[in-house]
C-alpha positions as CSV (number, residue, x, y, z in Angstrom):
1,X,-0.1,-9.2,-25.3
2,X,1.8,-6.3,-23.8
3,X,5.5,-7.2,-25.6
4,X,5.6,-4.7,-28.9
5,X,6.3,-7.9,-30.8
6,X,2.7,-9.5,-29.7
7,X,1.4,-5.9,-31.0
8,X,3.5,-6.3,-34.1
9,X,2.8,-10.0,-35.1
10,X,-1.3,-9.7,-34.4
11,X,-1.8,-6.6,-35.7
12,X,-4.0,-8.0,-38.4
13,X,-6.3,-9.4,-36.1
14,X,-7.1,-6.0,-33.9
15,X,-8.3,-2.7,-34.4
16,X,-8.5,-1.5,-31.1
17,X,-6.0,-2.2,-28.2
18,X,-8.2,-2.5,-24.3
19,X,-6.0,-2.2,-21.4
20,X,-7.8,-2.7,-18.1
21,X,-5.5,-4.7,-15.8
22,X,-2.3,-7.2,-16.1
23,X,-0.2,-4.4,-16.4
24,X,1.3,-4.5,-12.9
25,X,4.7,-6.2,-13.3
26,X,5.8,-4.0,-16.2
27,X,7.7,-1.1,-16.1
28,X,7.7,2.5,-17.3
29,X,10.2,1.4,-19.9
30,X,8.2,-1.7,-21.4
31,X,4.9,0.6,-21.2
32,X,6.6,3.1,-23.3
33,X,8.1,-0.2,-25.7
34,X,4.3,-1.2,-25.6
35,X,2.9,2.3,-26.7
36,X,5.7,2.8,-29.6
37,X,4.7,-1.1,-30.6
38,X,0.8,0.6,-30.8
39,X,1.9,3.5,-33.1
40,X,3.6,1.9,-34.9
41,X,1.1,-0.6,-36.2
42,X,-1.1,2.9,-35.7
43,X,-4.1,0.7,-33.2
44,X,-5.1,2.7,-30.9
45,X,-4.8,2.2,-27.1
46,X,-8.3,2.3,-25.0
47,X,-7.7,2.4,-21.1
48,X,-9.7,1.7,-18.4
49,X,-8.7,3.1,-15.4
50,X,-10.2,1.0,-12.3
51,X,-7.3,1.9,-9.8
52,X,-5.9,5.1,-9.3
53,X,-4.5,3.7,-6.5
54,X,-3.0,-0.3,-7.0
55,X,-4.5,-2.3,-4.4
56,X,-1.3,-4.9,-4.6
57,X,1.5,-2.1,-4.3
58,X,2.3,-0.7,-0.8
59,X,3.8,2.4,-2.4
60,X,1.8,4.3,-5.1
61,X,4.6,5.5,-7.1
62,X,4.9,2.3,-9.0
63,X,1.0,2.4,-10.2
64,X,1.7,6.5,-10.9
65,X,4.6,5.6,-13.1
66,X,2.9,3.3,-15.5
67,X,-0.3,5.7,-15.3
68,X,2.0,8.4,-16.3
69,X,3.2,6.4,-19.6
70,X,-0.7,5.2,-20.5
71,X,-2.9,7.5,-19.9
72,X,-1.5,10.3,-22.0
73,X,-0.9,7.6,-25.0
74,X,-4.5,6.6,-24.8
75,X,-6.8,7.5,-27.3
76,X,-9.4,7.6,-24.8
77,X,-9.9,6.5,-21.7
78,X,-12.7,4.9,-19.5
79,X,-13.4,5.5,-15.8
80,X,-15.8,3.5,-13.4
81,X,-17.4,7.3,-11.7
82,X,-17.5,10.5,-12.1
83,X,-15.3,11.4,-9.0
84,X,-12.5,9.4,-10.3
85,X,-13.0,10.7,-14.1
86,X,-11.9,13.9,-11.8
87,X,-9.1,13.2,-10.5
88,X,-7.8,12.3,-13.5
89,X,-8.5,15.3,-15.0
90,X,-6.8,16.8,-12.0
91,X,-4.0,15.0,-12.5
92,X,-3.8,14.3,-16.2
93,X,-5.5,17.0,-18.3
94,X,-7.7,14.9,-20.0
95,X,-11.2,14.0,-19.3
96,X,-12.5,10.1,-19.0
97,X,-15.9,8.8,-20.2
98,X,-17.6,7.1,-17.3
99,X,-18.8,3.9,-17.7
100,X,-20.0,2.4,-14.3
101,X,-19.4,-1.1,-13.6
102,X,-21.6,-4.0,-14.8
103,X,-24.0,-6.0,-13.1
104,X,-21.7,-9.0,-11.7
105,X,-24.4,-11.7,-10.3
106,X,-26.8,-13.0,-13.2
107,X,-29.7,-11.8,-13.6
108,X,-31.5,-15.1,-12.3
109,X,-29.3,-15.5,-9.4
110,X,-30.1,-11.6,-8.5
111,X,-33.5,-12.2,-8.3
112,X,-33.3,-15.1,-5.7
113,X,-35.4,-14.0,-2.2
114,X,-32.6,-13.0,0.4
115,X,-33.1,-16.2,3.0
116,X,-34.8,-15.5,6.5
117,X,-32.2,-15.1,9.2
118,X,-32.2,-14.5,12.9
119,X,-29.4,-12.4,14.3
120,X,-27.5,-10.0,13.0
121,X,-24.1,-10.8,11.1
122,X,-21.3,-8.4,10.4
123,X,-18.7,-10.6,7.7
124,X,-15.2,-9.8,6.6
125,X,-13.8,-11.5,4.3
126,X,-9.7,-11.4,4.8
127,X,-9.4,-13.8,1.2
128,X,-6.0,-14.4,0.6
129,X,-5.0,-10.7,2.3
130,X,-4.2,-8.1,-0.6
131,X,-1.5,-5.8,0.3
132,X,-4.3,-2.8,0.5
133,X,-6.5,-5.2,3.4
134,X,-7.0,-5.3,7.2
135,X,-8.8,-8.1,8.2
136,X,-7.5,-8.0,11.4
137,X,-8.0,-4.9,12.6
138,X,-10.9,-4.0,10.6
139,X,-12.4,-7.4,12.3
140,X,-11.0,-6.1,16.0
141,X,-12.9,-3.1,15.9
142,X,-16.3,-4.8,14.6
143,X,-16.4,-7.2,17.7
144,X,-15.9,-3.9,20.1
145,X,-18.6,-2.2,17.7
146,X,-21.1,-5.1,17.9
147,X,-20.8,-5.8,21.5
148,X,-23.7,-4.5,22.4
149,X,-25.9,-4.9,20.2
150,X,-28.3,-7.8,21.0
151,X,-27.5,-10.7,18.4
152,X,-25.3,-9.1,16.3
153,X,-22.1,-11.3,15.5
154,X,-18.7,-10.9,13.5
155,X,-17.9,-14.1,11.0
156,X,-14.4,-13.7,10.0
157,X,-13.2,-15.5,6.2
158,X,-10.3,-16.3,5.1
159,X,-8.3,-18.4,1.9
160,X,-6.5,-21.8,3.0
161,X,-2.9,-19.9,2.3
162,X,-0.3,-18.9,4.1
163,X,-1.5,-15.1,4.5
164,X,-5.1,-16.0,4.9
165,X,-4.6,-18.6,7.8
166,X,-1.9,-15.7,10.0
167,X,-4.9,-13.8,9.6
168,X,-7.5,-16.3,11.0
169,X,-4.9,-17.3,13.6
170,X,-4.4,-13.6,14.9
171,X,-8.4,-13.4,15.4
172,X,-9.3,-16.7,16.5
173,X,-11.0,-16.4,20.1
174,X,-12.2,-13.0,19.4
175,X,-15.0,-14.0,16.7
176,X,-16.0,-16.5,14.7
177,X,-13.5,-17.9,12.0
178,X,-13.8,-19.6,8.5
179,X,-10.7,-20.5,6.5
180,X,-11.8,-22.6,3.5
181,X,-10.6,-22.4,0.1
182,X,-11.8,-19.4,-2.5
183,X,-15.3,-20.1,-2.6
184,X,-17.2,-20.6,-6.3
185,X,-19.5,-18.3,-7.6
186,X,-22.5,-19.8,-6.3
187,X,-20.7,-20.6,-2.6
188,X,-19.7,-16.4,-3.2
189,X,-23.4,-15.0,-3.4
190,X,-24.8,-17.9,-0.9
191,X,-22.0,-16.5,1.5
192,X,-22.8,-13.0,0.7
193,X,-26.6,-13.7,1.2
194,X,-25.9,-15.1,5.0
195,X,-24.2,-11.4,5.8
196,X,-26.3,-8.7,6.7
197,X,-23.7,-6.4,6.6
198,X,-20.8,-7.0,4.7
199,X,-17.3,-5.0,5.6
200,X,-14.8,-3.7,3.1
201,X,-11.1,-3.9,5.0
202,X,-9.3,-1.3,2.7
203,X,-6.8,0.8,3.5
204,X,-6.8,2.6,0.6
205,X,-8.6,1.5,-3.2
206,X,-10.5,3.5,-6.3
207,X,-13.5,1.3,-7.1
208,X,-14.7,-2.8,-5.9
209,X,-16.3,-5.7,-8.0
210,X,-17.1,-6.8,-4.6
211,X,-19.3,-3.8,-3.9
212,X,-21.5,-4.6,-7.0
213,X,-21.7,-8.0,-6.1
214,X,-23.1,-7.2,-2.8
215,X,-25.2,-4.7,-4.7
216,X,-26.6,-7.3,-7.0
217,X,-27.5,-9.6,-4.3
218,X,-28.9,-7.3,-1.5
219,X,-26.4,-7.1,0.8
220,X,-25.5,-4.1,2.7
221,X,-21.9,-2.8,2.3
222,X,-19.6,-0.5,5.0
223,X,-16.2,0.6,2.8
224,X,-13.8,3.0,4.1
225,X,-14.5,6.7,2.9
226,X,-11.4,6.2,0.6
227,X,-11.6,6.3,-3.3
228,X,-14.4,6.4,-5.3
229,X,-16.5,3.5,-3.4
230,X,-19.6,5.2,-2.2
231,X,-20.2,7.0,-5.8
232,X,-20.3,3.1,-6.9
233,X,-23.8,2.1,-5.0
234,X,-25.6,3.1,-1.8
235,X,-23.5,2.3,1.5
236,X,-22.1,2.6,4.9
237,X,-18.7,4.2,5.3
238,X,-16.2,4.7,8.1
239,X,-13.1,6.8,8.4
240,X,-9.4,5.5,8.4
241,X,-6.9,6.7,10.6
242,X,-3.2,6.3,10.3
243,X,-3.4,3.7,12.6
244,X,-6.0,1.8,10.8
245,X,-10.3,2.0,11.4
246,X,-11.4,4.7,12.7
247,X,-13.9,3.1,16.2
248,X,-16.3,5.2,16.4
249,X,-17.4,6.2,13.1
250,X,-17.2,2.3,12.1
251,X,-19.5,1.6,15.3
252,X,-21.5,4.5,14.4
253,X,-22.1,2.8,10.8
254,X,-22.8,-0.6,12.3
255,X,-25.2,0.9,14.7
256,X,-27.1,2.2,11.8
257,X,-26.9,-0.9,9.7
258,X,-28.3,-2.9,12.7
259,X,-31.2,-0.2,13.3
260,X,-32.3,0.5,10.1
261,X,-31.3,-2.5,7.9
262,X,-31.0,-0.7,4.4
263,X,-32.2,-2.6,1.7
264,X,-30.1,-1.4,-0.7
265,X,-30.3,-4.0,-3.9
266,X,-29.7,-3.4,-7.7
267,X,-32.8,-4.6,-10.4
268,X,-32.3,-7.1,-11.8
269,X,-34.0,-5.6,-14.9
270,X,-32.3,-2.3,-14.6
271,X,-28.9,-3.9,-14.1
272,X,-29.7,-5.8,-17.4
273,X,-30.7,-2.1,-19.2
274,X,-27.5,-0.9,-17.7
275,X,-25.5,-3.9,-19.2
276,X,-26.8,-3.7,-22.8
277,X,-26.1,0.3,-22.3
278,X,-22.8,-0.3,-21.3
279,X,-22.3,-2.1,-24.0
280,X,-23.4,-0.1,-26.2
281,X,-21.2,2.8,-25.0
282,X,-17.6,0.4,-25.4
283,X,-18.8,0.0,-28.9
284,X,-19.4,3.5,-29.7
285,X,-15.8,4.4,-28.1
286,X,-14.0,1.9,-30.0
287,X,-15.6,2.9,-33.7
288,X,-14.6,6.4,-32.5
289,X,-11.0,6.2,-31.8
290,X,-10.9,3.3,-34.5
291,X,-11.8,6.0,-36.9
């Protein structure tokens, strides 16, 4: 869908042209070939803008490249909060329309009772190790952060693949390890639901479907106080150094998790409001810029 001749051949069949993600292998040059394919056929080009920052690329200037061909082509574009709908402006000179993220968990499912639990369990979840991730030291300064706290524990997760398993292998002995393969939806929230804190290992980002999820289901969230992750929902944060976690302010955060125990959870009938309103607001920008 993002070769000019897709545009050319379909463009019976469209009137508005959504680009969200799947745009990270092309190049300046085939964005620009895309854009001329979309005025030429004269569809407009929506964009969301999830990732300032691309949680895949090492480097930023790849991601700032394509970002530099699409988001002054767009007709409009779509932002998750208003911090990053600032930046962009900042950057850019053009304003987004924020449209938070959408409920992720059903609504049936986000009303299940959060399961009784003794202890106290800090999870990462290493998955298949994006480019952007820590697992390891993220998890390495958790079990120094928990270690006195009575009960508390660190579970560590990770994907049956090659990065996921150096992961496990570099923590094994130091906390307790799953590697499994990517769990379902249903394993996902019965997983999440068996966390009472659940640790984002981010060294840098913009927004996370994983931090709704938790949302959705109750589950306490720490992120690192990089992006946009905090204007998202209510959680924890601690600061990253160049090195990687910063110790105390992630013990400080876990402290406070294991004191307090927020209960921080979306409802399930205002998450549904906020769905339909969503909603409503993609249509309204497309018969806008669909003219």
């Amino acid at each position: 869908m993002l070769e000019p001749r897709w545009v050319r051949d379909h463009a019976g069949a469209f009137d508005v042209f959504h680009l969200h993600f799947g745009f990270d292998g092309r190049s300046p040059a085939q964005l620009h070939d895309l854009v001329a394919g979309l005025d030429e056929v004269r569809r407009p080009l929506v964009l969301t803008v999830h990732d300032l920052r691309n949680p895949h690329h090492r480097e930023p200037a790849a991601h700032t490249a394509a970002l530099d061909v699409l988001v002054p082509a767009a007709a409009a574009l779509v932002t998750l909060t208003a911090g990053a709908a600032a930046e962009i402006e900042r950057r850019w000179g053009v304003r987004p329309v924020v449209i938070p993220h959408p409920p992720v968990v059903p609504a049936l499912r986000a009303r299940t009772a959060r399961p009784r639990r003794r202890g106290f369990t800090v999870g990462v979840h290493a998955k298949s190790v994006r480019t952007n991730s820590d697992p390891v030291g993220v998890a390495l300064a958790l079990v120094e952060a928990v270690r006195d706290l009575p009960g508390a524990s660190v579970r560590v997760d990770a994907h049956d693949d090659d990065r996921g398993r150096a992961a496990a292998a570099a923590l094994r002995g130091t906390s307790e390890v799953r590697v499994h393969r990517p769990f379902t939806d249903p394993e996902l929230w019965d997983y999440l639901q068996e966390l009472d804190l659940s640790v984002l290992p981010y060294r840098w980002g913009t927004h996370s479907g994983w931090l709704e999820t938790c949302h959705d289901l109750g589950t306490p969230v720490l992120a690192p106080e990089t992006g946009h992750y905090r204007e998202q929902a209510p959680c924890l944060t601690y600061r990253l150094t160049a090195d990687g976690p910063d110790p105390r302010s992630l013990a400080a955060a876990v402290r406070r998790a294991y004191e307090q125990r927020p209960r921080w959870r979306a409802d399930p009938g205002e998450r549904l409001r906020q769905r339909h309103a969503i909603a409503a607001a993609h249509e309204e920008l497309y018969a806008r810029v669909a003219g």
